[in-house]
Structure formats: C-alpha cells, structure tokens
C-alpha positions in Angstrom: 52.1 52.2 143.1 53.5 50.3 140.3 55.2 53.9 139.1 56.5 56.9 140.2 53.9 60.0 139.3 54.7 61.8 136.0 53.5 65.6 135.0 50.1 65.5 133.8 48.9 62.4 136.1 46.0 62.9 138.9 46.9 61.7 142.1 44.5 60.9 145.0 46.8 62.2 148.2 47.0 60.3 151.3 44.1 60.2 153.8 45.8 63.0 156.6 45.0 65.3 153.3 41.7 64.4 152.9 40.4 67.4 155.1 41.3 69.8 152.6 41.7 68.7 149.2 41.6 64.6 148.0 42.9 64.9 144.2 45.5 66.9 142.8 47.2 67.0 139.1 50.9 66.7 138.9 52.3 69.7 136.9 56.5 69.2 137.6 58.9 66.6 138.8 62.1 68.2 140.4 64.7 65.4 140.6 67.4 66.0 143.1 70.4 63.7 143.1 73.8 64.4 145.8 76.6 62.5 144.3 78.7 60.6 146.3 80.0 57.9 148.2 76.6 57.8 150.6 74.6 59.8 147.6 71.1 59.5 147.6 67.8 60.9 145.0 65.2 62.6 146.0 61.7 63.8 143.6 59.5 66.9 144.7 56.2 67.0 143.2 54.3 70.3 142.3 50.9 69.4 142.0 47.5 72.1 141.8 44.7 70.9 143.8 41.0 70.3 143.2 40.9 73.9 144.9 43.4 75.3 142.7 46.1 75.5 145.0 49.7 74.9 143.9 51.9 72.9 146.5 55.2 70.7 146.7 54.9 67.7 148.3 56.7 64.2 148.4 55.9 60.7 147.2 55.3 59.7 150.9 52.2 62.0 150.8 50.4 59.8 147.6 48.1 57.2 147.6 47.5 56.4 144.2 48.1 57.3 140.7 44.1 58.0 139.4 44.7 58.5 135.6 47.5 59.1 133.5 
C-alpha cells in the first residue's frame, strides 16, 4: 500500500477473511500514540462490511486500498 487507509476508502481484507466477508468501507481511524522515551503509534480501523457488519481491525489485516 502506498497509504495508510482513510475514512470513506474500500478496502479488500486479507485472504484469512475471505470466508466471510472480502470488502469493507473504512468509516473511523482511531489514532493512538503513548509518549515516551520507547513511545510507539498505533491506528484502529472501524470498517462495515459487504454484510453490514461493523468491526475494528488493524492494518495487518488489509490487503489493498480498492477506491478512494
């Protein structure tokens, strides 16, 4: 991906997904930064699937960015 996803972009979710849904559309970014000397950032995605199903998942679980 040459981005990370933004709300309002349809993602195609990684194959282990496939078996229940293959396309959601991302509807909020959570950012999450801890401050410190070993701080770190970290983005959970609400998306709504194909089935209409609302979950939060991680970048690690997208493939692809399909439109934006």
């Amino acid at each position: 991906m040459t981005r990370d996803p933004l709300v309002g972009d349809v993602i195609l979710l990684n194959e282990r997904y496939k078996e229940t849904t293959t396309y959601a559309l991302v509807i909020d970014v959570d950012r999450i930064d801890h401050l410190g000397d070993t701080g770190w950032t970290s983005f959970d995605y609400t998306i709504m699937t194909e089935n209409g199903e609302v979950s939060h998942i991680s970048l690690s679980c997208i493939d692809s960015i399909v439109s934006r």
